[in-house]
N, C-alpha and C positions, 0 to 999 in steps of 0.2 A: 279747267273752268267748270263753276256748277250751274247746270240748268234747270232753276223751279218753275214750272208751267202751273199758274195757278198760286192760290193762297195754301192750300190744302198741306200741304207739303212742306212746308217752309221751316228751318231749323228754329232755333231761339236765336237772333240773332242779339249782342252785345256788343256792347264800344262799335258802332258802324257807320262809315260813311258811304250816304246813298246818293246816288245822280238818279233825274227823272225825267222821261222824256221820252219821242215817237223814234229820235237818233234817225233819220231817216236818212240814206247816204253815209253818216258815221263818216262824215268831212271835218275839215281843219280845226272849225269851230267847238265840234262836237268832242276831237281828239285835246282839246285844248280843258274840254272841262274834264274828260276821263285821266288825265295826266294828275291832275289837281287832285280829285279825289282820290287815288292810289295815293300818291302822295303824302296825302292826311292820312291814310289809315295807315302807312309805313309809320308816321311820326308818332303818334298812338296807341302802336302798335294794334291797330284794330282788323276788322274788314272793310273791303269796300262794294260796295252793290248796286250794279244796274239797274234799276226798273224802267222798263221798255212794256211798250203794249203792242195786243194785236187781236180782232185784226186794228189796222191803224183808225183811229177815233172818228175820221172823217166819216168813213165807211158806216158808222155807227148811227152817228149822230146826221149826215143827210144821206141818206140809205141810198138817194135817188139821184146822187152827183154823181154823174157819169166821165165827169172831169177827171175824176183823182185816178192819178196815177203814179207811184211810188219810185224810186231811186233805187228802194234795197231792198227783196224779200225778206221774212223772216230769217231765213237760212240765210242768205245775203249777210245779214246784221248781224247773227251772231256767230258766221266766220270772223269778222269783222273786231269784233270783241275780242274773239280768243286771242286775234294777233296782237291786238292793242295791251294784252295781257289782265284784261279783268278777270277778277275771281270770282266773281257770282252774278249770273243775270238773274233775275225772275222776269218772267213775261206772264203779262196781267191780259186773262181776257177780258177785253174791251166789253161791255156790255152798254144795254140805255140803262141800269139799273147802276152798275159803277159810274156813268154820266150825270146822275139825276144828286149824285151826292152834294150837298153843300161844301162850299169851300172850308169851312170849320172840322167837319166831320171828315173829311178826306183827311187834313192833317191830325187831329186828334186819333181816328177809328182806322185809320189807313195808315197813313208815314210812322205815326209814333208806340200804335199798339203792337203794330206787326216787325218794325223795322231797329225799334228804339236805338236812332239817330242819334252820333255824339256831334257829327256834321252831316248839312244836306247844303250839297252843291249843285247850284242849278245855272243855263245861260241867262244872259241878258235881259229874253224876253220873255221868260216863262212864267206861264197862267196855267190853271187847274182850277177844280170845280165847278156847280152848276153854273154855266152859261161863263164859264172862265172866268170867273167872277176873282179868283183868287192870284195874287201875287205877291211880289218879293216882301214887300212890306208886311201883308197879312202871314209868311213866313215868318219874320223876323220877330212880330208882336208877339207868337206862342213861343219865340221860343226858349225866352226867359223861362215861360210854367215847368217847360217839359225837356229845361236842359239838354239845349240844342243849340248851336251856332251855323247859322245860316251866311252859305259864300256862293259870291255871285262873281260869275265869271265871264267879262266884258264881251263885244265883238272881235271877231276876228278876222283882220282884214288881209288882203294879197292883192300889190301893187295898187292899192285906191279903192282896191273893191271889195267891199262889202261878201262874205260868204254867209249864203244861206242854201237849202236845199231849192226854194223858188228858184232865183237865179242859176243853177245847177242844171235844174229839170230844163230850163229857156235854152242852155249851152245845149245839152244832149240830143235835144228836136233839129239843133243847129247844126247838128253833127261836129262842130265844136268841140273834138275827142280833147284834144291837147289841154284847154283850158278846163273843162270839167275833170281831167284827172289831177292839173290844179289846184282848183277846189278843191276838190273832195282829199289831193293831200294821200293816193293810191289809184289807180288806174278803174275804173269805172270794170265792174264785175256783173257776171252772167253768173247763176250758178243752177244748175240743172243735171237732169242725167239721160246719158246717152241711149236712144232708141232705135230700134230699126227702120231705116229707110227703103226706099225700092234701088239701093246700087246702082243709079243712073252714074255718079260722078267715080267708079270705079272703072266705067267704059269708054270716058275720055282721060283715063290718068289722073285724076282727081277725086278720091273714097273720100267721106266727107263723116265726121262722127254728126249724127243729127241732135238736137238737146230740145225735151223738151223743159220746158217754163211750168210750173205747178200754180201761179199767180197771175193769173189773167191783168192784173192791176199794175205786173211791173212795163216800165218804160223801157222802150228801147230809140236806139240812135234812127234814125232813117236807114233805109233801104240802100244797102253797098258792099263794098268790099273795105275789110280793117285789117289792120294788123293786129293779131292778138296772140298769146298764150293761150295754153289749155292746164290747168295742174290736174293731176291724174294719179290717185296714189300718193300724192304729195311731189312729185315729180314734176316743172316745167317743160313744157316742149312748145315752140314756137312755132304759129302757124298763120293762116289768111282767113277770118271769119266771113261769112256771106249773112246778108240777112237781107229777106227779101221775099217776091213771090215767084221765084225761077222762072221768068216769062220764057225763057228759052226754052228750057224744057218740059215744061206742062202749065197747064189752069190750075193753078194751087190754090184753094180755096181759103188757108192762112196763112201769115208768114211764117217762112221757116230762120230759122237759126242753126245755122253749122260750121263747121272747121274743117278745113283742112292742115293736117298735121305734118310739116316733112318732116320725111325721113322716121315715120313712124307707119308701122306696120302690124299692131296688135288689135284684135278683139278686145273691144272693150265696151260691149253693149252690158244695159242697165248698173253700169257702174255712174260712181258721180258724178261728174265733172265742174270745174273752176272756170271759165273763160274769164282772161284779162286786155281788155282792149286799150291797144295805144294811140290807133291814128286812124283816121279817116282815110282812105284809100283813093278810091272815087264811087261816082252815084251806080247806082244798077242801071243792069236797060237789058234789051232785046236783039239776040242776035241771029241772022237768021239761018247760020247754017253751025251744026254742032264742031264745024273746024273755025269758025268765028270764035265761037267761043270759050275753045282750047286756045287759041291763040291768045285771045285775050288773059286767060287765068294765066297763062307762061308769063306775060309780062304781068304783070300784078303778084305773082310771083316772085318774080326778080325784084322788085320794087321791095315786096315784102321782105325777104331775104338781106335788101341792101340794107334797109331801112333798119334790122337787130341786127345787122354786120358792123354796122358804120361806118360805112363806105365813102360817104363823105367827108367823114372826121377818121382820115386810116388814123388807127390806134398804135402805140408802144409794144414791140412784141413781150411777151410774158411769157415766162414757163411756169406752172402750175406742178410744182413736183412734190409726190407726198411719200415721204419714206413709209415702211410698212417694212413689219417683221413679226411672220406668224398670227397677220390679222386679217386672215382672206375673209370672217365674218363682217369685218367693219369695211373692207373692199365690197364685197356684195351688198350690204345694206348700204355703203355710200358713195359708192362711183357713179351709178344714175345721177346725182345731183352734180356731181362735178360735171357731166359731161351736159348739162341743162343751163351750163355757164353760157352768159349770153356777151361775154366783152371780147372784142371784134378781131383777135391777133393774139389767140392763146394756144400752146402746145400743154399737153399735160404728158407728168411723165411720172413714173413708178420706179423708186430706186427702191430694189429688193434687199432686206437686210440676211439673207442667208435663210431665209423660210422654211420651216420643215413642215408647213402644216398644208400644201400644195395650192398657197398663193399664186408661185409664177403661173402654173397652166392652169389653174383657173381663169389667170388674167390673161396669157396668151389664147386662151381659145373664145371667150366674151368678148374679151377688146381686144382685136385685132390692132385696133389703130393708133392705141395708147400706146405709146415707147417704152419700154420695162431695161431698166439699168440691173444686172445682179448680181450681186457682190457675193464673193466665195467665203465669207465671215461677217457676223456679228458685232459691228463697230460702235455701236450707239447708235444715238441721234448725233451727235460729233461728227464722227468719223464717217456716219454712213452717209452724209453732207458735203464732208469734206472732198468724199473717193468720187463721188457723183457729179456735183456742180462743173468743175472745171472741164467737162464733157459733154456740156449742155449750153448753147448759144443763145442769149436773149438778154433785154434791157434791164428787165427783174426776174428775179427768181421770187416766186408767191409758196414760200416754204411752208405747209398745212401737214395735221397729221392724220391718219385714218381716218379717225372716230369724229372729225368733222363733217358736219350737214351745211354746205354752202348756200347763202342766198346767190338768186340768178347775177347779180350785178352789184355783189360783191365787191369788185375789185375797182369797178369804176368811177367809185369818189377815190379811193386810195392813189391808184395811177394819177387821176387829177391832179391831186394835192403834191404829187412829186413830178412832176412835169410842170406845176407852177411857181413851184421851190426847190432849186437845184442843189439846195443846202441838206435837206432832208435824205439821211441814205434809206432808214426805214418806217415802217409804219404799221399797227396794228388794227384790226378791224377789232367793233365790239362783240367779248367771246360772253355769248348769253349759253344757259344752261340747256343741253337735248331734252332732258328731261323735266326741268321746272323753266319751261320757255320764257317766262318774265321776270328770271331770278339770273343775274350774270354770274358769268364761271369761274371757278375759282384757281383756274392756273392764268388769266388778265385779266376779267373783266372788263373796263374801258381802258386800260392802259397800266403799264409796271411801274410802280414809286420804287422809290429808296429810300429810309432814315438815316441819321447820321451816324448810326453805329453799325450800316450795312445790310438791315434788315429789311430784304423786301416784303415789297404789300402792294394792292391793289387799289386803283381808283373804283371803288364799287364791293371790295373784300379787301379786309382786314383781319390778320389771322384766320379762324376758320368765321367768321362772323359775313354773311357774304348776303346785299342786299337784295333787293326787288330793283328792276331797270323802271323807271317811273319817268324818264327823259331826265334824271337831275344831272346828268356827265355826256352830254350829247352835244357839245361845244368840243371842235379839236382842239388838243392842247400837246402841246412839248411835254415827253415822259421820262422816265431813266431808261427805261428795258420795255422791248415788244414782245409779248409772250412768244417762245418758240412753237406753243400750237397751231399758232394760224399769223404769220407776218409775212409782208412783202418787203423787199431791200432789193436796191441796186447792186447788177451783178458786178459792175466797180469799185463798187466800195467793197463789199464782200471779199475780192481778190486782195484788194487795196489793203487792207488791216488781215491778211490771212486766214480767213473765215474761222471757224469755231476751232476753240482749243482741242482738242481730240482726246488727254487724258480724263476731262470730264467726263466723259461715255454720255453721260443724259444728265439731266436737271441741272438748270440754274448757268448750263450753257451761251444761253440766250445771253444774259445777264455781262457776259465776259465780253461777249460780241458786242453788244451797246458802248458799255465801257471804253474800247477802244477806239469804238467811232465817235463817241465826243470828243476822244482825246486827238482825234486828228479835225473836228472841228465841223463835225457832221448833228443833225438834229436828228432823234426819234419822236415821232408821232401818234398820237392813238388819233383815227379815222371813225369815229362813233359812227357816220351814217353808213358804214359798211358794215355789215351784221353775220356772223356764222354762231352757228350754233356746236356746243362742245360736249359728244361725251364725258370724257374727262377719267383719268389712270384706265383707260383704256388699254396700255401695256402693263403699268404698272399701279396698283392704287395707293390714295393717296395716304390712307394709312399704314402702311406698309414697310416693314425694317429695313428694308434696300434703300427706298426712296428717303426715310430719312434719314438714310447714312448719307446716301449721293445729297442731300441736298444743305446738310448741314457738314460738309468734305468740301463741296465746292463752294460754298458762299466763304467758307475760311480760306480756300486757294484763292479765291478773287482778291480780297480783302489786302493779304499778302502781296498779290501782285501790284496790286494799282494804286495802296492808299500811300500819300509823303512819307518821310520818312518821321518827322515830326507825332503823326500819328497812328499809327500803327504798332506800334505799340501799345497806347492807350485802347485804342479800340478792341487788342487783341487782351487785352487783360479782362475788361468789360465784359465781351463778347464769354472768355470763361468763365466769370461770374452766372452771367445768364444762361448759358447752355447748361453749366452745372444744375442751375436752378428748374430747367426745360427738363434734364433728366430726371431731377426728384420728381417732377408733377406726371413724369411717364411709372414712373415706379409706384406713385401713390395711387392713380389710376389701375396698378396690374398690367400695365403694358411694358413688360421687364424688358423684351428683344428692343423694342424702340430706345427705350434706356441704354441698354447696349448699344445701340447703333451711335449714340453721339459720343459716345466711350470711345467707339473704333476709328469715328471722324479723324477725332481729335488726338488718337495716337497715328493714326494715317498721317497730317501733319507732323508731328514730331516726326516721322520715321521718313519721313523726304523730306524732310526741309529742306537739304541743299538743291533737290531737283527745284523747287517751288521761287528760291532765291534766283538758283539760275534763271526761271522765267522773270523774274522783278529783275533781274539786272536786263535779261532781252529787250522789258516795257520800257525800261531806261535811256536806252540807248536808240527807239525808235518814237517815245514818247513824251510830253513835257506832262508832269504830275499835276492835277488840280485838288488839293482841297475838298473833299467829297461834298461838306456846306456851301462852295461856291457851285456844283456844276446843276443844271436844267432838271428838272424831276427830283430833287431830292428834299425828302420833309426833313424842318429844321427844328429836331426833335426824335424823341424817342418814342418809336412806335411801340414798344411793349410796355412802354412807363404811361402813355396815354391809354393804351389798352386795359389794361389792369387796376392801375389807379385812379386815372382821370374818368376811366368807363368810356370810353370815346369808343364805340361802335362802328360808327360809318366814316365812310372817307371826310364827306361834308362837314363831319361838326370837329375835326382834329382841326380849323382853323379859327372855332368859335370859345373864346375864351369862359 
């Protein structure tokens, strides 16, 4: 994300959609117009740009209102931002002299000289210029001159009510945690950094990280105990926030704000820190001996503890196992995040693919607690699935790979959704990119299609063409295939259809495991509101001669296996038509080994075929064939003939004629 502070600075901007506004909180409403504008600048191909101010106008304009008090720091609002995936804020300082501008001259000298606007999307109620003289209408009048379309984006409401930041601030005073995170559409946010205290809460069992606030103006809940997070590093850890004036322990001359972290034990003075608060605990008070009020933090405590446990909803056990072979760098940079998983009945476990690069003792002597499986060979992902599972006891298996960055709770619409459909054997989470966090990944993104010549593709990527996440696939829906990077599946069905075929080694394995489970009459899912973040050829890249031998080897062993008999031939003549044509375009490009590699596929088939038949007579005789056109997730059409010829880019428009 780019941050311009100031006009000074500001690139040429072109083709741009802008939003405008205080974003105070950056709640439901707020996320409702930031969606819209990404959105337009996808379709446009353009940019899209925040402009936010500060400080906030009030401040400005009655200098002397001791009222205001804000929702979101600066820094607040544009974490806020990044996660929401905007490309560009600017943040305008507030002055009386930018206040005194005419409505006229703010849009002509302001929006249009500096921003030149192809679209400006603003909420319901938005006013600007002197004495807010300026609205939607006086928007919409320039913007015939100055070739602009002006979109207004209604209220947004939750169960009957109205969301605005007013109403918000009235929950927060209420200490009304539940419904202001609500609102707001994410957990109501602290963000400050950690100072040194006088270690009072070190002497009763209880070290507390202290935070201070740089914003005299932000709001906070009343005086208590909460349930909250801390991210640290980018790391969650869950803990019991106090805010209050410690009557127990001194005359505090202001409130203080702190956490307590279990099961955390690092220095971590003047670093940043995130507090995320869930619940309201109870009020503060006064106790009058310091074994009172040990006593009482042990229960409050427990309370806290039960309360990210879910103690009263016991959970589905889950094993959390991520193969790994020779990726002790993406163990170290990612097993902190798994172990910040916060779903209430999770074992994680480490099946070793024969490591040479001193993964297992690395993992044996950091995580002690983690269970590590270790296989005396190199199986693939297949096989190193295969030797592992059946050794490991739970309701799911949440098969993830290294190089994934888990959100905390994760898994918890996922489990949902297959605990409220017993039909469903597996499910995918949305695989957004590690490193272009608002662009989804390209081994699922929202979930795996099929066309009807075999080719997979992505709800969100099509061929290498791989979108911006703008909320347009955030609906679950029935898929073909869950990516193998990051799925959960019942460890029933998994037995039930023989888990992954094992001659596939890697890629496209997934794919065969789907397959089988429709055909015994099971659904795959893509879970969009579970989110993980993807490396991606973290073992192998994705342009690379292995990978596109494996993965244009196994989409023809699939193909072979599963399609009628009626077609599969035709498919398979097609399909050498097109491979053939996939190698000239590797050849024309200078990429000769890739060329090669569909060369070798494609005598690999010939040179087994009878192994490949034996497997289609196996699917025979345990399977009934469907018609690739009739089964769930599959486009009816050709994905390379819309790609190429139609220009069909995005998932979205292969249904728009």
């Amino acid at each position: 994300m780019n941050i311009f502070r100031g006009l000074s600075s500001l690139p040429e901007f072109k083709n741009s959609v802008i939003t405008i506004g205080s974003y105070d909180g950056v709640h439901l409403g707020h996320q409702k117009v930031l969606r819209r504008t990404q959105q337009l600048a996808e379709e446009i191909n353009g940019v899209d740009i925040v402009i936010t101010f500060h400080p906030h106008p009030r401040e400005i304009v009655s200098p002397k209102d001791e009222d205001l008090q804000i929702i979101t720091t600066l820094n607040e609002k544009l974490e806020y931002f990044r996660r929401y995936g905007v490309s560009n804020v600017v943040v305008i300082p507030f002055t009386i002299e930018f206040s005194q501008q005419p409505a006229q001259e703010y849009i002509e000298k302001f929006l249009v000289s500096r921003f030149h606007p192809t679209y400006i999307v603003i909420g319901f109620d938005h006013r600007f210029g002197l004495n807010r003289s300026g609205n939607v209408h006086l928007l919409k009048l320039y913007g015939a001159e100055h070739h602009y379309e002006v979109i207004q984006v209604g209220e947004e409401e939750l169960q009957n009510l109205s969301i605005s930041s007013t109403r918000i601030r009235h929950s927060i005073v209420d200490n009304n945690i539940e419904l202001v995170n609500k609102l707001l559409g994410h957990p109501f946010m602290i963000k400050g950094q950690v100072v040194t205290g006088n270690r009072l809460g070190h002497h009763i069992g209880y070290p507390t990280a202290n935070i201070r606030i740089t914003d005299h103006r932000k709001l906070l809940p009343l005086d208590g105990i909460f349930a909250a997070t801390a991210i640290i590093a980018g790391i969650e850890y869950p803990g019991m926030l106090y805010i209050g004036l410690r009557p127990s322990i001194e005359s505090a001359a202001g409130r203080r704000v702190e956490i307590h972290l279990f099961d955390f034990d690092r220095q971590i003075y003047e670093q940043e820190i995130i507090v995320e608060i869930y619940k309201f605990i109870r009020g503060d008070r006064r106790f009058p001996t310091m074994e009172g009020l040990k006593a009482a933090m042990e229960e409050d405590e427990k309370t806290v503890r039960n309360y990210f446990n879910g103690i009263d909803k016991p959970a589905p056990e889950v094993a959390t196992v991520i193969l790994n072979h020779n990726g002790k760098v993406f163990l170290q940079r990612f097993l902190p995040y798994f172990m910040s998983s916060r779903y209430g009945n999770e074992q994680i476990v480490v099946v070793d693919n024969a490591s040479t690069d001193g993964s297992v003792k690395w993992l044996k002597a950091t995580y002690p607690v983690i269970e590590t499986i270790v296989l005396n060979q190199n199986s693939g992902y297949a096989g190193g699935y295969n030797q592992a599972l059946p050794k490991i006891k739970a309701k799911y298996y949440a098969l993830i790979n290294n190089d994934i960055e888990i959100t905390p709770q994760w898994l918890d619409p996922i489990i949902h959704l297959m605990e409220v459909d017993k039909t469903i054997a597996a499910v995918q989470p949305k695989l957004l990119s590690e490193a272009r966090r608002s662009y989804f990944e390209y081994a699922g993104a929202s979930g795996g299609m099929m066309d009807t010549l075999g080719y997979p593709f992505c709800r969100g990527r099509i061929l290498h063409s791989i979108e911006r996440d703008t909320g347009q696939y955030n609906t679950p829906l029935s898929i073909f295939w869950a990516s193998g990077a990051a799925f959960v599946i019942r460890s029933e069905a998994f037995h039930e259809v023989g888990g992954f075929d094992p001659d596939y080694f890697a890629h496209q394995e997934e794919i065969d495991l789907a397959w089988k489970l429709k055909l015994k009459g099971y659904k795959v899912v893509s879970c969009p509101a579970s989110v993980v973040y993807h490396v991606g050829g973290g073992t192998l890249q994705y342009d690379r001669p292995q990978k596109v031998y494996l993965n244009f080897r196994n989409n023809l062993i699939t193909l072979i296996k599963y399609l009628p008999a009626d077609d599969v031939v035709l498919v398979f003549f097609f399909r050498w038509v097109l491979d053939t044509l996939a190698g000239i375009k590797f050849i024309l490009r200078g990429q000769f080994k890739n060329a090669f590699a569909i060369v070798r596929a494609h005598f690999y088939i010939y040179g087994h075929i009878n192994t490949i038949l034996q497997k289609r007579k196996l699917i025979s005789r345990n399977y009934k064939r469907i018609p690739l056109p009739f089964m769930n997730g599959v486009y009816p059409g050709s994905i390379l003939f819309d790609y190429y010829v139609r220009l069909k880019r995005k998932y979205s428009e292969l249904f728009n004629s």
